[in-house]
C-alpha positions as CSV (number, residue, x, y, z in Angstrom):
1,X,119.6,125.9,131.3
2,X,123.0,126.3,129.1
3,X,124.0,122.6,131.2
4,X,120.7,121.1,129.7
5,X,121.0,122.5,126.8
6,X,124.1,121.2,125.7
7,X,123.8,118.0,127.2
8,X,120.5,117.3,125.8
9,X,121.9,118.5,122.5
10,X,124.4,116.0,122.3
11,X,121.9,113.3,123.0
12,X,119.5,114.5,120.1
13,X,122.6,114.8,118.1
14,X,123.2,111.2,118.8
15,X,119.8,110.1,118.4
16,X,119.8,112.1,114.7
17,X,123.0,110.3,113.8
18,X,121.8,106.6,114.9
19,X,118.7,107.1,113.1
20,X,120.2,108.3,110.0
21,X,123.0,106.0,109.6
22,X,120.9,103.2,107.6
23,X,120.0,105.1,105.3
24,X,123.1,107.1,104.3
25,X,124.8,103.2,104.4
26,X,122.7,102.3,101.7
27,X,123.2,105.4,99.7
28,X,126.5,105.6,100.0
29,X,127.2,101.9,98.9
30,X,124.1,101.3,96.1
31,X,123.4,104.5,94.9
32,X,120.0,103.9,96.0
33,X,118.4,106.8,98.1
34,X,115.9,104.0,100.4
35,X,112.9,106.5,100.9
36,X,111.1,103.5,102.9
37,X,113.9,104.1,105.7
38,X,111.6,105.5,108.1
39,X,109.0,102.6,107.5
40,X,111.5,100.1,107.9
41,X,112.4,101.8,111.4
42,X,108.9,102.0,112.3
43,X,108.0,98.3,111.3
44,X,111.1,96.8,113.0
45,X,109.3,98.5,116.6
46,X,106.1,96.8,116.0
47,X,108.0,93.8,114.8
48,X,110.0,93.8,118.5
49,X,106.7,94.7,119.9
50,X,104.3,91.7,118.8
51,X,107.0,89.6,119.3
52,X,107.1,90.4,123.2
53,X,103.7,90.6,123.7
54,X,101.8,88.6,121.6
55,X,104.3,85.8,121.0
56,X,105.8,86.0,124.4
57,X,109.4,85.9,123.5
58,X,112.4,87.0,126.0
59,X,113.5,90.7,124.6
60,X,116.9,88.8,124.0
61,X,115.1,86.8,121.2
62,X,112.2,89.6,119.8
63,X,115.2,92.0,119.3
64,X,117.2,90.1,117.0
65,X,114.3,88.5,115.8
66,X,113.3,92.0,114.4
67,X,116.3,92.9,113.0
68,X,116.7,89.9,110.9
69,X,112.9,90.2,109.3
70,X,113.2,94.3,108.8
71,X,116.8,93.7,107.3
72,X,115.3,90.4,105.1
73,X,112.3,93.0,104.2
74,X,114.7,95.5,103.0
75,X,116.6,93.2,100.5
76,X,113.5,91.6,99.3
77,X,112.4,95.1,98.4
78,X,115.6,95.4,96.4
79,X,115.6,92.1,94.9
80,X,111.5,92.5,94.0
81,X,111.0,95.7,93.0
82,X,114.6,98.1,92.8
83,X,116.5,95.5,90.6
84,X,113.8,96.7,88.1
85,X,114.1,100.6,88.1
86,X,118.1,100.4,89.5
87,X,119.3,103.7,87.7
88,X,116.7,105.3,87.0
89,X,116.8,107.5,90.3
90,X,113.3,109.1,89.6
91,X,112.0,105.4,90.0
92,X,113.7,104.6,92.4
93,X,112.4,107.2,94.6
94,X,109.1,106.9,93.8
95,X,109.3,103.0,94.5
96,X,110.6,103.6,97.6
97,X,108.6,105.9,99.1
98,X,105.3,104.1,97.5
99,X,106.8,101.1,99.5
100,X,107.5,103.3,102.6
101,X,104.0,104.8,102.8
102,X,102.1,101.4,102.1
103,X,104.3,100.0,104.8
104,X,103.1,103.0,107.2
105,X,99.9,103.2,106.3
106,X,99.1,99.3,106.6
107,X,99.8,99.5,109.9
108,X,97.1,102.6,110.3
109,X,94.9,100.5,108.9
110,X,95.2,97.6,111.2
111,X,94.5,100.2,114.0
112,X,98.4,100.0,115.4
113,X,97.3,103.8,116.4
114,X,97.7,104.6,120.5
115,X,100.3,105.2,123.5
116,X,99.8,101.6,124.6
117,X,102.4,100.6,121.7
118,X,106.0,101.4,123.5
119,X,109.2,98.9,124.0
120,X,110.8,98.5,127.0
121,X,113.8,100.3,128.5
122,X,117.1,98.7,128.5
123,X,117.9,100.5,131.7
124,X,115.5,101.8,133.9
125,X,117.5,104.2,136.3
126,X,118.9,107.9,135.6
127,X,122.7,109.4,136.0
128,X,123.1,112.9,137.1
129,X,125.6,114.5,134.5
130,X,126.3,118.1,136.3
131,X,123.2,119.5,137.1
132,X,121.8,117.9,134.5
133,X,119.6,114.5,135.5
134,X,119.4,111.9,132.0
135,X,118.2,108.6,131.8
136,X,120.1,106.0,131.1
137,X,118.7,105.1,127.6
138,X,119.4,108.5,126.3
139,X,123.0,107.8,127.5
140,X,122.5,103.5,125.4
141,X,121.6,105.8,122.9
142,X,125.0,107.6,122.4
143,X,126.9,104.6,123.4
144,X,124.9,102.4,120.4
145,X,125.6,105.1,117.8
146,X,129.8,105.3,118.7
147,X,129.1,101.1,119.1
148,X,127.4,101.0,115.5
149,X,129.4,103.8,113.8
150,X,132.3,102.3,114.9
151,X,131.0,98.5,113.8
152,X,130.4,100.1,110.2
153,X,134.3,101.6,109.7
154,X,135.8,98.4,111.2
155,X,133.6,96.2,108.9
156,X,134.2,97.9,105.5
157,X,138.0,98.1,106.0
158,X,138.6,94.4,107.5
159,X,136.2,92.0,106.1
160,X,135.3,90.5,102.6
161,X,132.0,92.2,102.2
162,X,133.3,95.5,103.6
163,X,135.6,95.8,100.8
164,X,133.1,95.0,98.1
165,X,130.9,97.3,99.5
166,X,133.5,100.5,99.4
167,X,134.8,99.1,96.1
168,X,130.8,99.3,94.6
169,X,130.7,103.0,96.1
170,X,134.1,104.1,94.5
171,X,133.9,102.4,91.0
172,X,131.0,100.2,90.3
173,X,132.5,99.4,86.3
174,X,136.2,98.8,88.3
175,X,134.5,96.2,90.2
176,X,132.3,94.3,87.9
177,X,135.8,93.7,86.2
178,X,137.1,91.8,89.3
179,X,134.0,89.9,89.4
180,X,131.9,91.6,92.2
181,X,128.2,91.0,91.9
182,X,126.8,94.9,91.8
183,X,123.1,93.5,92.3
184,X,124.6,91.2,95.1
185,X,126.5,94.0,96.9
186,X,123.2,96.5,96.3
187,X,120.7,93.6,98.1
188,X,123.3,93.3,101.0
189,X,123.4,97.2,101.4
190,X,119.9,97.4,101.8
191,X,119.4,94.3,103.9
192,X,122.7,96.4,106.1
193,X,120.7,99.3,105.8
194,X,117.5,97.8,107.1
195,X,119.1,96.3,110.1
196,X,120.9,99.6,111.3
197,X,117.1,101.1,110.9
198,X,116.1,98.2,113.2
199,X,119.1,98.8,115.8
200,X,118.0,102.5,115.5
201,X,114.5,102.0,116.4
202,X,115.0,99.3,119.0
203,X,117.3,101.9,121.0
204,X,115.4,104.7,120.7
205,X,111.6,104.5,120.7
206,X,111.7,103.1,124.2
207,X,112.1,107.2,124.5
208,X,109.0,107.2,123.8
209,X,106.0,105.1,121.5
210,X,105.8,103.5,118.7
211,X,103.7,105.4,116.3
212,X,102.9,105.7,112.5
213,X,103.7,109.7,112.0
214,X,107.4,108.8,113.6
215,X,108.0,106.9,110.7
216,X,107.5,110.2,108.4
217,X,109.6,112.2,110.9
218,X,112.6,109.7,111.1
219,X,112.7,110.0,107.6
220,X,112.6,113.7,107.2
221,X,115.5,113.8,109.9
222,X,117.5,111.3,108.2
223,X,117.0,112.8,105.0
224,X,117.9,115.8,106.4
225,X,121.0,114.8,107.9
226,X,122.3,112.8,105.2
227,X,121.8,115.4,102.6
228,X,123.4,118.3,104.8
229,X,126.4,116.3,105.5
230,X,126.7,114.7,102.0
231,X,125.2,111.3,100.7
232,X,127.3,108.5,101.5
233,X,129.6,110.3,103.9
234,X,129.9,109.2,107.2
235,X,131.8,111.5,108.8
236,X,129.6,114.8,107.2
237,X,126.1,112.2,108.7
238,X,128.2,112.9,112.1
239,X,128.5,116.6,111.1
240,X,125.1,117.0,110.1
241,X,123.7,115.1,112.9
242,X,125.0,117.2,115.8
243,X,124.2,120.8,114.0
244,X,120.7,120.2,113.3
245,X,120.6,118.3,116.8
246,X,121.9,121.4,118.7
247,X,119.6,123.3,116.4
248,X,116.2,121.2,117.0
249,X,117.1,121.6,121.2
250,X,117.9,125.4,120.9
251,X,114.8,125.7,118.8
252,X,112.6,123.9,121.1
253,X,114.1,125.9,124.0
254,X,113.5,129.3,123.0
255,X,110.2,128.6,120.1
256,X,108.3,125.5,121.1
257,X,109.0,121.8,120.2
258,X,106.3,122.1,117.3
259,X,109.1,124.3,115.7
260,X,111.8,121.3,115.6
261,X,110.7,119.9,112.5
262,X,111.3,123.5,110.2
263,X,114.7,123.0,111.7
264,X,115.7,120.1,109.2
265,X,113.6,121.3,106.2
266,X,115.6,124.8,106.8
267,X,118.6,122.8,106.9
268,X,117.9,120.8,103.3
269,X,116.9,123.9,101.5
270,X,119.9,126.3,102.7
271,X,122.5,123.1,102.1
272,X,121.0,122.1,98.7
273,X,121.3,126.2,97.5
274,X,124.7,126.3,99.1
275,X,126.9,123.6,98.7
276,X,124.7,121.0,97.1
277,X,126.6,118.1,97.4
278,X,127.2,118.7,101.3
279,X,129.5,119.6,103.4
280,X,131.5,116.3,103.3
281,X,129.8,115.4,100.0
282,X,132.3,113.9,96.9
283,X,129.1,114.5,94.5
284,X,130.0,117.4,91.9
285,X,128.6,120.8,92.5
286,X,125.5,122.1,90.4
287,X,127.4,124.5,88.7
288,X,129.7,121.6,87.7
289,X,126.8,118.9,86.6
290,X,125.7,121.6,84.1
């Protein structure tokens, strides 16, 4: 049990941490907190799924293929409607998550409701670790969130865009002045985000199916996460992701799964009356915003 435990802890951690990573990019970059994350997560499954069965592509081509749209979708919500209300964070969230839930819900309404709606394994075998027996896209999923995390540092410290992204997160004013497009840099971050949501979903709901209510869930983790660990922090996401991971599987062990979920609506509301700005968070305290 304690073998399983941990083991499937790390995993959940991992899967927290993939998911989550979009969304804290485009925070931590724009400013913008992208409440249509967990839409664009969903939308980039049933993207990858119509693309393999209805227009028959090879999964080398539907993958990408998804990626690219939910990543183009994500920018044109920036460029359409965000570019109007950027600053004004109230509006911003509230476009957002108007954006996510008419995202969700269209798809309800076009009856993309059922178990027949899944993706398929990368890997179809299992590896025994101890006495522990895990599947081998649990393990894709660990690998693809060290493979992405990793992508992200080595990107912002060693290419062009990188840099203007971390130098839009540190000063936006400073960087106007040497001539970096803020709107530009914002679009990109939420096309970046967007694709990292697409990467997320296309590793891990072949765990299981792609349904409308994941899309809620994903969001709630991520926002979770992010907010626990401190917006636009990376290393606090990492944090974050494997406390409430290891909490969710301990909580599921000895409560019920149907517990999981207070897990990371415990972990928002102790955080935000703690240490507001996270635990890795560069945000002020409350005391010290007022």
């Amino acid at each position: 049990m304690l073998t399983m435990t941990i083991v499937y802890g790390f995993i959940n951690s991992a899967i927290l941490v993939v998911a989550a990573l979009g969304f804290n990019i485009t925070f931590g970059i724009s400013g913008v907190a992208n409440f249509a994350h967990g839409a664009l997560y969903i939308a980039a499954g049933f993207l990858a799924y119509l693309c393999l069965t209805e227009l028959h592509f090879p999964y080398w081509i539907a993958a990408p293929s998804a990626v690219i749209i939910t990543g183009a979708l994500a920018a044109v919500i920036y460029r359409v409607v965000l570019l109007r209300v950027r600053g004004l964070v109230v509006s911003e969230v509230i476009a957002t998550f108007g954006i996510g839930l008419a995202i969700l819900e269209l798809f309800r309404f076009l009856g993309f409701v059922g178990f027949e709606y899944t993706l398929p394994v990368f890997v179809d075998a299992s590896v025994p670790l101890g006495n522990t027996l895990v599947d081998a896209q649990r393990l894709l999923v660990v690998a693809s969130g060290i493979i992405l995390t990793s992508f992200l540092w080595f990107f912002t410290h060693y290419t062009k865009t990188g840099l203007a992204f971390r130098g839009i997160a540190q000063d936006e004013r400073t960087a106007l002045t040497l001539g970096i497009n803020a709107d530009r840099v914002a679009a990109l971050s939420m096309a970046f985000g967007g694709g990292y949501a697409a990467l997320a979903a296309l590793v891990i709901l072949p765990l299981g199916t792609i349904a409308v209510n994941e899309g809620y869930d994903v969001m709630i983790n991520s926002l979770a996460v992010c907010i626990m660990g401190g917006l636009g922090s990376t290393g606090g996401l990492i944090a974050a992701g494997f406390l409430i991971g290891y909490g969710q599987i301990i909580t599921a062990t000895y409560l019920g799964t149907h517990w999981t979920m207070i897990v990371s609506l415990v972990a928002i509301l102790i955080i935000l009356i703690v240490k507001p700005s996270g635990l890795f968070g560069h945000q002020k305290e409350l005391e010290e915003r007022t």
